[in-house]
VMD Tcl script that builds the backbone (N, CA, C; Angstrom):
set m [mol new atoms 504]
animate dup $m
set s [atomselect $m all]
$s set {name element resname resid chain x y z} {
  {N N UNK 1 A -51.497 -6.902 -40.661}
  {CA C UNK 1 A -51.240 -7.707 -41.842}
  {C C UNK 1 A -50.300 -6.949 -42.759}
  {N N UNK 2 A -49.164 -7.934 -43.382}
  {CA C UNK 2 A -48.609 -7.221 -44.319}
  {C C UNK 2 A -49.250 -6.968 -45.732}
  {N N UNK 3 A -48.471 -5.836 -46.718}
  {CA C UNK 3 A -48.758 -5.897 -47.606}
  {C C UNK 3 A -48.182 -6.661 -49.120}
  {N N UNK 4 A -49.236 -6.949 -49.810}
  {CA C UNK 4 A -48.676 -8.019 -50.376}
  {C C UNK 4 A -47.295 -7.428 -51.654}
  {N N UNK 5 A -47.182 -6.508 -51.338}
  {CA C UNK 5 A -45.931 -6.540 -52.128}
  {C C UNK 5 A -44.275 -6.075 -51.363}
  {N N UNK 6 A -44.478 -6.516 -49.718}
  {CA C UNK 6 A -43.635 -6.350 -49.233}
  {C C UNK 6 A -42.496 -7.844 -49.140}
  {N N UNK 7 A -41.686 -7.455 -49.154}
  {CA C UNK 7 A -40.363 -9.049 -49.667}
  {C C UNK 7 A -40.849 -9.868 -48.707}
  {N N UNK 8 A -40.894 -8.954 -47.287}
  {CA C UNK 8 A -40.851 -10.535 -46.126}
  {C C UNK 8 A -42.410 -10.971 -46.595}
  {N N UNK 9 A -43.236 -10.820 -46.674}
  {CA C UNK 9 A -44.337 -10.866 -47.125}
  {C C UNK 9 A -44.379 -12.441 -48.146}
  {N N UNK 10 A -43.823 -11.992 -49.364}
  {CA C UNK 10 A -43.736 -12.978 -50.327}
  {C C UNK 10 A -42.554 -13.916 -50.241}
  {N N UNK 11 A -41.653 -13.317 -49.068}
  {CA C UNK 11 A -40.502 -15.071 -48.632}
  {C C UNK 11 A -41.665 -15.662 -48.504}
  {N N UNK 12 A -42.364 -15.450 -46.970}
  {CA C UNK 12 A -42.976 -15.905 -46.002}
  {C C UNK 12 A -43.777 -16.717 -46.431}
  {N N UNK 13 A -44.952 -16.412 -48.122}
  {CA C UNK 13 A -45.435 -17.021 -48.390}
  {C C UNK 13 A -45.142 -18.052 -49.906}
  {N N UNK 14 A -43.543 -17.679 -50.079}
  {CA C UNK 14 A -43.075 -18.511 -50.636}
  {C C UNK 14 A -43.573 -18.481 -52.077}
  {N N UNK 15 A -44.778 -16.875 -52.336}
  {CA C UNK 15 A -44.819 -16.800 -53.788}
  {C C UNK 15 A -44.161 -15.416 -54.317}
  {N N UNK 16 A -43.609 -15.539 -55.319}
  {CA C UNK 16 A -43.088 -13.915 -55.957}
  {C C UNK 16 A -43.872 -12.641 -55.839}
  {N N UNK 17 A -43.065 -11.984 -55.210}
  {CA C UNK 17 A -43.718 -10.183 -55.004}
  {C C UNK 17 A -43.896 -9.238 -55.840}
  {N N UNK 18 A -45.310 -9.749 -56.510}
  {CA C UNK 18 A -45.779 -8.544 -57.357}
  {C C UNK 18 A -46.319 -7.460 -57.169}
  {N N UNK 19 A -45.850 -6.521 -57.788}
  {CA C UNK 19 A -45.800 -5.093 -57.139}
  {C C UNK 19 A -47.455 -4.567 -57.785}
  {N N UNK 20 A -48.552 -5.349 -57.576}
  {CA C UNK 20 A -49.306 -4.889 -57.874}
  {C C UNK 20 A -50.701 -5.235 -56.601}
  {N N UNK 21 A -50.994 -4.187 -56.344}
  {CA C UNK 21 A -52.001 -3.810 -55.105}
  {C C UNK 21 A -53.303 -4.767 -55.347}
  {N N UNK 22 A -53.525 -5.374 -56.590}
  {CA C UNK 22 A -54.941 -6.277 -56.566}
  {C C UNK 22 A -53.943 -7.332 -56.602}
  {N N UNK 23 A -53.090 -7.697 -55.999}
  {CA C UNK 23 A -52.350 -9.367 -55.835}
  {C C UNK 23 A -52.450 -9.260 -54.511}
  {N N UNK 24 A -53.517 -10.262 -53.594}
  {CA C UNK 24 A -53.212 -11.023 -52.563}
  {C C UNK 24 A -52.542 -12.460 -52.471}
  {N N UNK 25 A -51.605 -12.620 -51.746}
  {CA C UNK 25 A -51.388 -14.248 -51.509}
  {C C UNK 25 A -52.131 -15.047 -51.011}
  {N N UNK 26 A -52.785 -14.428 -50.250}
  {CA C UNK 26 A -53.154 -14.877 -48.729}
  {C C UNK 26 A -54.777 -15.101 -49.789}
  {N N UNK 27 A -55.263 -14.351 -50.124}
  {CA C UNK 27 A -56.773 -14.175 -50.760}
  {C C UNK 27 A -56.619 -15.057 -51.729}
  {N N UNK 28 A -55.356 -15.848 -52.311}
  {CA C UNK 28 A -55.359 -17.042 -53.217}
  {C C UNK 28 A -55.390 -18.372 -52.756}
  {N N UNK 29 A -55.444 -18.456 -51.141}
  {CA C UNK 29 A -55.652 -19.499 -50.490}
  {C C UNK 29 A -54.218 -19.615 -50.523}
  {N N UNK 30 A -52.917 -19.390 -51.171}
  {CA C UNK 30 A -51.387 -20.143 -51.003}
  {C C UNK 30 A -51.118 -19.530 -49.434}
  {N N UNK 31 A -50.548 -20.339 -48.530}
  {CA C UNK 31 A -50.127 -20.455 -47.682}
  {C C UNK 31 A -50.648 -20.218 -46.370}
  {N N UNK 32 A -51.890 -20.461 -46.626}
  {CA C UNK 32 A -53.194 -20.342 -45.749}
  {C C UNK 32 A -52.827 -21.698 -44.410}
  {N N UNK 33 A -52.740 -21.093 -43.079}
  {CA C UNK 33 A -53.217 -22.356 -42.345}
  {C C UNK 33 A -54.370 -22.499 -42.574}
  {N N UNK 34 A -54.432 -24.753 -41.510}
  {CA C UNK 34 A -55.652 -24.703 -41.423}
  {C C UNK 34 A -56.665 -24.090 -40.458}
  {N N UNK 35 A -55.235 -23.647 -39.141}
  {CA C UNK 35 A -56.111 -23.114 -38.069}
  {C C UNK 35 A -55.092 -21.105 -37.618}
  {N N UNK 36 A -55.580 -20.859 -36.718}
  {CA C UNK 36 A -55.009 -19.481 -36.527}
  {C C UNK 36 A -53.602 -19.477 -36.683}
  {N N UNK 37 A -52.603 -18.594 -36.967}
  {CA C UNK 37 A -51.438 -18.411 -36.845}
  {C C UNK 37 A -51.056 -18.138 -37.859}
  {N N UNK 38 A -49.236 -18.273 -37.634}
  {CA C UNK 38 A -48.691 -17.840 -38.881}
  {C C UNK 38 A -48.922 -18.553 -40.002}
  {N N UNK 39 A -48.942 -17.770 -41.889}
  {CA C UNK 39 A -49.513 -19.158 -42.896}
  {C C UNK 39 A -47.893 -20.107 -42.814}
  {N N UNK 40 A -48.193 -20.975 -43.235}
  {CA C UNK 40 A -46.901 -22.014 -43.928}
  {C C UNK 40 A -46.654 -21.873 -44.725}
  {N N UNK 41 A -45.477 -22.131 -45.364}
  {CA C UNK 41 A -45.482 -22.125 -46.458}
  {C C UNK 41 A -45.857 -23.353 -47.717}
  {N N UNK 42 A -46.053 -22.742 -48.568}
  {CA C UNK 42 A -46.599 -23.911 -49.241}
  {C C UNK 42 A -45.582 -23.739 -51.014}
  {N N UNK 43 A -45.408 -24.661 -51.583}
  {CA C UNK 43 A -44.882 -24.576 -52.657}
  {C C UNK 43 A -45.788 -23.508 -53.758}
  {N N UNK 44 A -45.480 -22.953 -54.357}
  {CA C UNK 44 A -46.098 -22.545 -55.367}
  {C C UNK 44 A -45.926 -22.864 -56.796}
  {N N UNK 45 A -46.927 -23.128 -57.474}
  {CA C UNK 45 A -46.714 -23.508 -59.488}
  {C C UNK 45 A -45.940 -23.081 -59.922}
  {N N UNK 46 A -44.672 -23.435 -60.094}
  {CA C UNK 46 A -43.526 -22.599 -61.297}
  {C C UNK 46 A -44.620 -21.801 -62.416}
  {N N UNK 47 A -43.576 -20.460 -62.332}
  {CA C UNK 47 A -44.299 -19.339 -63.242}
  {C C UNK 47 A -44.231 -20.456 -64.655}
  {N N UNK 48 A -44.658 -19.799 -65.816}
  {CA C UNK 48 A -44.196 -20.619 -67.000}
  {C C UNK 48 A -43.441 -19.981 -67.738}
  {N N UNK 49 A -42.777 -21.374 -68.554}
  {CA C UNK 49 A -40.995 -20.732 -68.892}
  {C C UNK 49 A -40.936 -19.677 -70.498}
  {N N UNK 50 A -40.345 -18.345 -70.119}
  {CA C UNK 50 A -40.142 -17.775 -71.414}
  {C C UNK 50 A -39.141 -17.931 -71.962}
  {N N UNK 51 A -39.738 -17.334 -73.292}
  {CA C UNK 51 A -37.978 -17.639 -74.145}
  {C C UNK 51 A -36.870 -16.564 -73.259}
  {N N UNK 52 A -35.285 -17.019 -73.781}
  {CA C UNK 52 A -34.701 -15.857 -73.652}
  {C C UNK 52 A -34.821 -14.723 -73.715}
  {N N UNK 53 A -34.727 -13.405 -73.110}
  {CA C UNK 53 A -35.403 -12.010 -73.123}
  {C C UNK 53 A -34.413 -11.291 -74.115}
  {N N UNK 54 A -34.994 -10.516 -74.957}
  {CA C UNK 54 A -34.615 -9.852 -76.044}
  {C C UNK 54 A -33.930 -8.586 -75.356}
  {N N UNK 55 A -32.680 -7.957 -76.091}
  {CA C UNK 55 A -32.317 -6.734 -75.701}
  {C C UNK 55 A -33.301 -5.998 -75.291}
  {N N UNK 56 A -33.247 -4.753 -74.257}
  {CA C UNK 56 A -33.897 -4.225 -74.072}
  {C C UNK 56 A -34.374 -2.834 -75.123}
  {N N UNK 57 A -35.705 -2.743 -74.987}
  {CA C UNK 57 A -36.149 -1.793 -75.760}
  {C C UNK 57 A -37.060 -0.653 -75.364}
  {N N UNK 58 A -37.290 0.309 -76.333}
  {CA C UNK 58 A -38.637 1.136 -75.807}
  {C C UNK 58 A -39.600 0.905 -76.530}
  {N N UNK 59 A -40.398 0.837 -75.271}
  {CA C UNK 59 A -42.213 0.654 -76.135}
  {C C UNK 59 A -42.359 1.505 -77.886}
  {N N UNK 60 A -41.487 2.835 -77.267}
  {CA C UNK 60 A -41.892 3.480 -78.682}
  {C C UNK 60 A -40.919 2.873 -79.791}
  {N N UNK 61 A -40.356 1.950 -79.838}
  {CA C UNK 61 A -39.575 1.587 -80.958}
  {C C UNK 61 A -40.226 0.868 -81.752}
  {N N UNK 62 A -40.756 -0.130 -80.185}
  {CA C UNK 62 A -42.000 -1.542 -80.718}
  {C C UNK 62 A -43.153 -1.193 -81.817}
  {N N UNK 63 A -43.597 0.338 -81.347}
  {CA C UNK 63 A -44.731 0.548 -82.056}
  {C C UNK 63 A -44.239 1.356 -83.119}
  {N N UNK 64 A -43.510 2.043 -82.923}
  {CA C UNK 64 A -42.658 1.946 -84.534}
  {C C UNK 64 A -42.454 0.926 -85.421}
  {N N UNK 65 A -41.814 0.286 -85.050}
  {CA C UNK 65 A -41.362 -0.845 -85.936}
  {C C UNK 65 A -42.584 -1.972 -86.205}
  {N N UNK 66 A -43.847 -1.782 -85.827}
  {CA C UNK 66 A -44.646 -2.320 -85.876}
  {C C UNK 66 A -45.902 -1.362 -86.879}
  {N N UNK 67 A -45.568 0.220 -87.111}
  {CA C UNK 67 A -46.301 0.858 -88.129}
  {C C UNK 67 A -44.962 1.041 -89.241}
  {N N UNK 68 A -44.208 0.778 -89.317}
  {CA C UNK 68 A -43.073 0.823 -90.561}
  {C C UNK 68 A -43.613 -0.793 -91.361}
  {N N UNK 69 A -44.122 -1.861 -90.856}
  {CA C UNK 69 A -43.889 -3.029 -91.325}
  {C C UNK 69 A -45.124 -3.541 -92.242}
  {N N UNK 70 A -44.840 -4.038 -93.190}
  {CA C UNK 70 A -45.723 -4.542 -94.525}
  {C C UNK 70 A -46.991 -4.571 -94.197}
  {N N UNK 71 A -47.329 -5.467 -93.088}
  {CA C UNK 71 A -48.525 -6.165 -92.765}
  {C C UNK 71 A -49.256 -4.343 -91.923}
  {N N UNK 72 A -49.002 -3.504 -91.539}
  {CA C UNK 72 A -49.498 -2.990 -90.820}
  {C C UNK 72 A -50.026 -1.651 -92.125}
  {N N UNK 73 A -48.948 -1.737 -92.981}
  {CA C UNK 73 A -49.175 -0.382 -94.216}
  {C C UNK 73 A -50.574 -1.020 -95.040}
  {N N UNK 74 A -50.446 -2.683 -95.297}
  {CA C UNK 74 A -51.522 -3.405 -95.796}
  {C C UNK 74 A -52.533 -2.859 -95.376}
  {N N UNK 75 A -52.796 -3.147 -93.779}
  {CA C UNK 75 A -54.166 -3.213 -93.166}
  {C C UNK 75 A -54.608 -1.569 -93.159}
  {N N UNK 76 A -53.822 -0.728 -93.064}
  {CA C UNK 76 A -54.142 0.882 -93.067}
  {C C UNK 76 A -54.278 0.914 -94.877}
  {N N UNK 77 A -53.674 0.041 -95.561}
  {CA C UNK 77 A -54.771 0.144 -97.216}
  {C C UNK 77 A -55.645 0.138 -97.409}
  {N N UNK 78 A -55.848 -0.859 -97.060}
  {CA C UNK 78 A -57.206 -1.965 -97.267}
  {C C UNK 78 A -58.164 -1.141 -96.182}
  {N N UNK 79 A -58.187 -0.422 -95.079}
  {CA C UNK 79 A -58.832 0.588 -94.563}
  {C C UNK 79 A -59.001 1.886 -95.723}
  {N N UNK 80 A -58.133 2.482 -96.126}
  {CA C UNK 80 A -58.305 3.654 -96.777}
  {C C UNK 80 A -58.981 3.526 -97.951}
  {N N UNK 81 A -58.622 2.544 -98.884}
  {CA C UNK 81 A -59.371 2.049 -99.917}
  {C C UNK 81 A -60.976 1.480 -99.852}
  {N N UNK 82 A -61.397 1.464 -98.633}
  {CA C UNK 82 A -62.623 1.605 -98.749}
  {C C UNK 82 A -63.244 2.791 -97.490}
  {N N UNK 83 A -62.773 3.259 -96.793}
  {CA C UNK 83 A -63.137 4.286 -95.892}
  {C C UNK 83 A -63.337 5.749 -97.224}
  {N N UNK 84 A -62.250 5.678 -97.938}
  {CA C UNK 84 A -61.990 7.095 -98.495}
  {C C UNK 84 A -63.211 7.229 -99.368}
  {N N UNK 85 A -63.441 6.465 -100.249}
  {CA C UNK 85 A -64.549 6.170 -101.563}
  {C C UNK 85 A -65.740 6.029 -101.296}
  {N N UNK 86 A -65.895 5.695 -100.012}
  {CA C UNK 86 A -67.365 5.940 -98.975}
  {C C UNK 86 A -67.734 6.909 -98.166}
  {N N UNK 87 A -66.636 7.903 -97.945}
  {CA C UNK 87 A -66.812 8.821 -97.385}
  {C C UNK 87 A -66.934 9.856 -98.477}
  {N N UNK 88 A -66.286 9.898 -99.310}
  {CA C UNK 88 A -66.596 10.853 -100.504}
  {C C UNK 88 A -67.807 10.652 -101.428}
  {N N UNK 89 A -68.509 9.259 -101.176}
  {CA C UNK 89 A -69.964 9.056 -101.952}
  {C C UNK 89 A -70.814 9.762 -100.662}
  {N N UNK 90 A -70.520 9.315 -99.515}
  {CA C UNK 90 A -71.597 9.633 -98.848}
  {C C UNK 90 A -71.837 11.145 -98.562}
  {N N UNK 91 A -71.023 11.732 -98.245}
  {CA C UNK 91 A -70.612 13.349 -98.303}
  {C C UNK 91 A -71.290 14.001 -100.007}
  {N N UNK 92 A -70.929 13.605 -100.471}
  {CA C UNK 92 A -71.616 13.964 -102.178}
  {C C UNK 92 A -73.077 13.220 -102.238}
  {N N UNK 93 A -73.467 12.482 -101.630}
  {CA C UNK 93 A -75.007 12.156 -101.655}
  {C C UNK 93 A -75.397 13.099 -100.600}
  {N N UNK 94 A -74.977 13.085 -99.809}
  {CA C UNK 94 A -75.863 14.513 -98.458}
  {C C UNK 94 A -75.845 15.951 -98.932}
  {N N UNK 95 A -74.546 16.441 -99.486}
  {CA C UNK 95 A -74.374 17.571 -100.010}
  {C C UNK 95 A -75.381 18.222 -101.391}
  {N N UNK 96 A -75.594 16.622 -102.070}
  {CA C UNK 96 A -76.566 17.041 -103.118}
  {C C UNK 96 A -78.095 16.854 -102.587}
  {N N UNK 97 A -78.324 16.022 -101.364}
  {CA C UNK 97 A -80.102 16.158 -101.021}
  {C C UNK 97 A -79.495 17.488 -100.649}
  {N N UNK 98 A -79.027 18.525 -99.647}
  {CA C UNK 98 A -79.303 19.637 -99.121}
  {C C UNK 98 A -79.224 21.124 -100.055}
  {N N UNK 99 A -78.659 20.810 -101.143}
  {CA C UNK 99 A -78.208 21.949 -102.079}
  {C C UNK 99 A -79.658 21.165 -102.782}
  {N N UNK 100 A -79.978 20.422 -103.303}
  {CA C UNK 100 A -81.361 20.256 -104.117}
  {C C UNK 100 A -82.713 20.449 -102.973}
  {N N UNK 101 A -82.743 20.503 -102.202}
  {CA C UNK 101 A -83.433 20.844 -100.904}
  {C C UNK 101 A -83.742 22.862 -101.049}
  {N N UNK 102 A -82.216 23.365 -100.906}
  {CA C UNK 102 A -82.116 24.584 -100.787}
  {C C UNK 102 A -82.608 25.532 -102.348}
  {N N UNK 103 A -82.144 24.608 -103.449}
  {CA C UNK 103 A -82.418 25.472 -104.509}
  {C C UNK 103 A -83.308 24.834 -105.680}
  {N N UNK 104 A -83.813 23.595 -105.442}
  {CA C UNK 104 A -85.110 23.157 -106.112}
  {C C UNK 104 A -86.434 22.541 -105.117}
  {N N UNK 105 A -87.073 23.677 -104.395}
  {CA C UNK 105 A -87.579 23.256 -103.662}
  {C C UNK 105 A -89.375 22.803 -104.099}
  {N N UNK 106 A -89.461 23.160 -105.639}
  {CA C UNK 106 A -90.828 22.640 -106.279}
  {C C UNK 106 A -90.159 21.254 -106.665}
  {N N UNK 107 A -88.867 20.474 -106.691}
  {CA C UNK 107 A -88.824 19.498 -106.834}
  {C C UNK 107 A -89.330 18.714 -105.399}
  {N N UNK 108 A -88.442 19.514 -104.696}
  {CA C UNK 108 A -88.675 18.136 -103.568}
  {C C UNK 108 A -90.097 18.446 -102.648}
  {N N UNK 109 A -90.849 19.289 -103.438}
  {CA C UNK 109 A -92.415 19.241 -102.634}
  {C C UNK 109 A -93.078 18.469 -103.587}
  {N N UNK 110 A -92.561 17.935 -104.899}
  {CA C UNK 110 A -93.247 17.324 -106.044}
  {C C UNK 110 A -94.129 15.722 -104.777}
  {N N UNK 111 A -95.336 15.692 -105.397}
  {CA C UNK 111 A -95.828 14.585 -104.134}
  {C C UNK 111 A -95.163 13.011 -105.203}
  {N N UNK 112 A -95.040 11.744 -104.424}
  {CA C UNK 112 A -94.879 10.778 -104.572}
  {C C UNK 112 A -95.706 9.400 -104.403}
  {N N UNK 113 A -96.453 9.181 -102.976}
  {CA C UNK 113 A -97.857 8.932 -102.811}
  {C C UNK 113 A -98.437 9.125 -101.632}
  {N N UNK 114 A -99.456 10.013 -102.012}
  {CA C UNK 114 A -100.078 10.881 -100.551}
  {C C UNK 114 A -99.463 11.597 -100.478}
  {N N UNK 115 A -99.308 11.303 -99.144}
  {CA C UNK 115 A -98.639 13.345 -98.345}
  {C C UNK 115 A -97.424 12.710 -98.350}
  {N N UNK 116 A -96.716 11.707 -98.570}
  {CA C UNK 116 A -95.502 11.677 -99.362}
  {C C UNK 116 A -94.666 12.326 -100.652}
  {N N UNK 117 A -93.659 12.963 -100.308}
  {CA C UNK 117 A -92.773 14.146 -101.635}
  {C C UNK 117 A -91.189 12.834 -101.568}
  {N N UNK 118 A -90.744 13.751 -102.475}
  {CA C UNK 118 A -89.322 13.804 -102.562}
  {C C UNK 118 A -88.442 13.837 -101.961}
  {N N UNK 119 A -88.932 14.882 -101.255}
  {CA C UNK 119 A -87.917 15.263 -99.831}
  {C C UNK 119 A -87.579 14.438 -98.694}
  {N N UNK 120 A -89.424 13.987 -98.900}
  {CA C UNK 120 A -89.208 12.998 -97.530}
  {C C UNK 120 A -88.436 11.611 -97.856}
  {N N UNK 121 A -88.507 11.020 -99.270}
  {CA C UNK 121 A -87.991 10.215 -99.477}
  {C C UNK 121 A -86.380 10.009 -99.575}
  {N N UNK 122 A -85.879 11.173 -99.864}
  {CA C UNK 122 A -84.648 11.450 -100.041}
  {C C UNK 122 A -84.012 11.730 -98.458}
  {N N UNK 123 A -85.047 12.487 -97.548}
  {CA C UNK 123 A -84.601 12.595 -96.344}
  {C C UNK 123 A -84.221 11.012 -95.667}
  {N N UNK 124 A -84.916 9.943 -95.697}
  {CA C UNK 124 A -85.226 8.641 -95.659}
  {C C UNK 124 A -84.011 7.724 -96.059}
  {N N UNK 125 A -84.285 8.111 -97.256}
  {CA C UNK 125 A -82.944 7.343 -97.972}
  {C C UNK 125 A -81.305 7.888 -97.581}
  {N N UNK 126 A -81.294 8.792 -96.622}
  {CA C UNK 126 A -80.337 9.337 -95.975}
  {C C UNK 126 A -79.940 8.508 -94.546}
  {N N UNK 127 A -81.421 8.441 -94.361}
  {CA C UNK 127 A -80.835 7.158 -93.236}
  {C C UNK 127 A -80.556 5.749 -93.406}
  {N N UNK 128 A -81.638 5.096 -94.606}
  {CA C UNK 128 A -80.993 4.101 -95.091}
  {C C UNK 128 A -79.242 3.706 -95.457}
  {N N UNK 129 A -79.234 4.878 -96.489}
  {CA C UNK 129 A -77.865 4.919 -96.780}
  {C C UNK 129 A -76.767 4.349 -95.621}
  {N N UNK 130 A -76.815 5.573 -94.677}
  {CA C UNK 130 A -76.166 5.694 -93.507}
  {C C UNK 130 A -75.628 4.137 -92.661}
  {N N UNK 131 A -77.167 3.187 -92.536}
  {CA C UNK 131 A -77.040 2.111 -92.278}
  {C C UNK 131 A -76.605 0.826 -93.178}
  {N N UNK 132 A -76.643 1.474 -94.424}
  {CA C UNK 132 A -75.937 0.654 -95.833}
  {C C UNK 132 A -74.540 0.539 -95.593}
  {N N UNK 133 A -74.482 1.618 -95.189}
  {CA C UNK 133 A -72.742 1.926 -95.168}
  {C C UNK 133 A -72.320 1.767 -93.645}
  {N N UNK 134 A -72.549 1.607 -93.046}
  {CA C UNK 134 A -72.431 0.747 -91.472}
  {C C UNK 134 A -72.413 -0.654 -91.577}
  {N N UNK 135 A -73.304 -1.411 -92.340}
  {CA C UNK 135 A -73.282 -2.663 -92.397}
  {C C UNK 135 A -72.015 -2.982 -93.414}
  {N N UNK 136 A -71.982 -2.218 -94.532}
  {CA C UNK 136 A -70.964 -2.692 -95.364}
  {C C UNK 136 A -69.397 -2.354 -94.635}
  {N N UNK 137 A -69.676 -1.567 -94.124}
  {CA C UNK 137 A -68.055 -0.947 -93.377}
  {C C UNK 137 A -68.011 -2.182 -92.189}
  {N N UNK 138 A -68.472 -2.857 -91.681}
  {CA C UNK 138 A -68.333 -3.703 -90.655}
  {C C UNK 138 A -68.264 -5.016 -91.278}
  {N N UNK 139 A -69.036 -5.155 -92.256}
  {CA C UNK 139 A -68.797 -6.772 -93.531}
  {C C UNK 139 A -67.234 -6.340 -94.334}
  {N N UNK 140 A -66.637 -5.214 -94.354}
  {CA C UNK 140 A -65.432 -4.993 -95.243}
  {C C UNK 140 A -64.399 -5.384 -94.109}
  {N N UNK 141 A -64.542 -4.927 -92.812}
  {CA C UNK 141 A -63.626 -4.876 -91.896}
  {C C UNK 141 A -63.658 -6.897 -91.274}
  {N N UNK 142 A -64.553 -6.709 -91.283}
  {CA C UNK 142 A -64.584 -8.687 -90.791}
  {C C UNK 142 A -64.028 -9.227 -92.172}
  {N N UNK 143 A -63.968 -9.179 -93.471}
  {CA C UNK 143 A -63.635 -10.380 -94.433}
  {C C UNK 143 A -62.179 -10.024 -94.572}
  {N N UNK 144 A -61.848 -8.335 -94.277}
  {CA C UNK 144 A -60.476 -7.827 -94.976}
  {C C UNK 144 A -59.622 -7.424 -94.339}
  {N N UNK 145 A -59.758 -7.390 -93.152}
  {CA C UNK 145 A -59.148 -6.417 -92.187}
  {C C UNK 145 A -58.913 -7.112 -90.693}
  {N N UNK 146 A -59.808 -8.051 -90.279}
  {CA C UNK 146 A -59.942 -8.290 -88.450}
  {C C UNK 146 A -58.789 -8.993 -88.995}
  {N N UNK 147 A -58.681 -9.969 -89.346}
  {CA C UNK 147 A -57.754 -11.084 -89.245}
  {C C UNK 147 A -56.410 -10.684 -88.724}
  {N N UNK 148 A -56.028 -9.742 -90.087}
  {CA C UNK 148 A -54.633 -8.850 -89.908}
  {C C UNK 148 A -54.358 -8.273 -88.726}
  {N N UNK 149 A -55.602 -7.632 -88.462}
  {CA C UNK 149 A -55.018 -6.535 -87.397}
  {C C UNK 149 A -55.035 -7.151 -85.895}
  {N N UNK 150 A -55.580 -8.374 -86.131}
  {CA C UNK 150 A -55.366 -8.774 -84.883}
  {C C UNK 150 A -53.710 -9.648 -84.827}
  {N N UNK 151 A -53.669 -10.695 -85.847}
  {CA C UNK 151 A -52.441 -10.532 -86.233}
  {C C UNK 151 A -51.504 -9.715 -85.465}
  {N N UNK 152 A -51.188 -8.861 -86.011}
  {CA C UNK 152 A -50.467 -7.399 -85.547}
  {C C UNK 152 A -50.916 -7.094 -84.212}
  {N N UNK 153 A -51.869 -6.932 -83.826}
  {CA C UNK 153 A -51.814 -6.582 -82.181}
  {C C UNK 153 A -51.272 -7.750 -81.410}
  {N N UNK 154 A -51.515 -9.452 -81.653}
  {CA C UNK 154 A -51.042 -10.310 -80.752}
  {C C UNK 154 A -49.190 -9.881 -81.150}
  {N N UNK 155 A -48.835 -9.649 -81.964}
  {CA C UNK 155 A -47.285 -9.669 -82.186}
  {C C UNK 155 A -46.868 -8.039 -81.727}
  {N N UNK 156 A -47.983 -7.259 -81.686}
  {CA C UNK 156 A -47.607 -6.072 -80.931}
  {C C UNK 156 A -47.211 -6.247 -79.439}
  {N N UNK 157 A -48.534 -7.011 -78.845}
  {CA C UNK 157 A -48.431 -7.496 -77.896}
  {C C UNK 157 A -46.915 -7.911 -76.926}
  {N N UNK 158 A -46.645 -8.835 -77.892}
  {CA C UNK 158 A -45.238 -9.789 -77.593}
  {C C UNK 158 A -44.315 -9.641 -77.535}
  {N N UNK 159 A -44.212 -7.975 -78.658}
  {CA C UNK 159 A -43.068 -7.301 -78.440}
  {C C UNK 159 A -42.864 -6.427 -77.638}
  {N N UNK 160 A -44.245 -5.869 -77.324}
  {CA C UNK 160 A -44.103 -5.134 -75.773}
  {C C UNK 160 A -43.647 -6.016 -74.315}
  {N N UNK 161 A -44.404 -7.157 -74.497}
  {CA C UNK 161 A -44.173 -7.864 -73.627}
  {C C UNK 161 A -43.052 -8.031 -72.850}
  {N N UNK 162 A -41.664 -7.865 -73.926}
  {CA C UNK 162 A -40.283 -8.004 -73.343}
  {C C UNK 162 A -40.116 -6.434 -72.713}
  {N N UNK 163 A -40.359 -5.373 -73.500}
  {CA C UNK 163 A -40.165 -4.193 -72.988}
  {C C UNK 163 A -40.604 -3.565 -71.847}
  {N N UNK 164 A -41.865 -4.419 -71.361}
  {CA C UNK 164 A -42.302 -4.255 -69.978}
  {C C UNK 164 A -41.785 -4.924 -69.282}
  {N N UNK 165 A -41.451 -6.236 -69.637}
  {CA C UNK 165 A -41.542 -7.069 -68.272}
  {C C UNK 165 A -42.131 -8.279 -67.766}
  {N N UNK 166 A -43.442 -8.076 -68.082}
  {CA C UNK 166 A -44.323 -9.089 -68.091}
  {C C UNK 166 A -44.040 -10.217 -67.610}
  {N N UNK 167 A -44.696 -10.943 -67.179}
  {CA C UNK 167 A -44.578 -12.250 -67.097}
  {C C UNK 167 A -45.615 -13.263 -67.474}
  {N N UNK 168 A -46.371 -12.591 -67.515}
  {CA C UNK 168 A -47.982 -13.882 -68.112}
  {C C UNK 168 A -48.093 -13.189 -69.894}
}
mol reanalyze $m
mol bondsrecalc $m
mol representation Tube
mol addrep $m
């Protein structure tokens, strides 16, 4: 058996030779007899039609010109403006349980109720936090952020698209 990205291969079966090793013809049913022998040929679906192909380019221009552009400086804002101010609360809330941990330690054995202290509560509220700020970082990124950046990846996409080649 040939392989499917050899020319006589894809005359023979009358579909285009893609140079990629998970493309069978034959495993798509096109040009399958019904009984032993050589396949027939059979028409195949016109690919579908692209626009005219853009000068050629390099990938790295695409993604250049795709972190130089408004919409992409936006979405790396609107990231920093709330990544930065949450990372500097949360870092300054941990830094102060462990330095009040290390040097007021009749505070945080002070009891609260039962064999419950300070410590433990503050240890606690460290994980709360943690998941405060997980939920809010994932509610900031869905209302402020997915839209855009997907945005930008389908048009990243498209502009690679010509620079590869592509065809689907």
């Amino acid at each position: 058996m040939q392989s499917s990205n050899d020319p006589s291969c894809a005359e023979a079966s009358g579909s285009p030779g893609y140079d990629d090793p998970w493309y069978d013809a034959l495993a798509s049913g096109w040009g399958e007899s019904a009984g032993a022998g050589a396949p027939e040929p059979v028409a195949v679906p016109p690919m579908r039609a692209e626009p005219a192909p853009a000068p050629p380019r390099d990938a790295a221009d695409v993604y250049l010109e795709v972190q130089r552009s408004a919409a992409f400086q936006e979405v790396r804002s609107r990231y920093r403006r709330f990544v930065v101010p949450a990372v500097a609360a949360f870092f300054a809330w941990y830094i102060a349980y462990v330095v009040t941990a290390t040097t007021a330690p009749e505070l945080m054995a002070r009891p609260v109720a039962g064999a419950v202290n300070v410590a433990m509560l503050a240890g606690l509220g460290q994980f709360l936090t943690t998941f405060l700020l997980t939920w809010a970082y994932a509610r900031h990124a869905r209302l402020r952020r997915d839209r855009a950046a997907l945005e930008l990846r389908w048009d990243t996409q498209e502009l690679t698209r010509g620079v590869r080649g592509d065809a689907s």
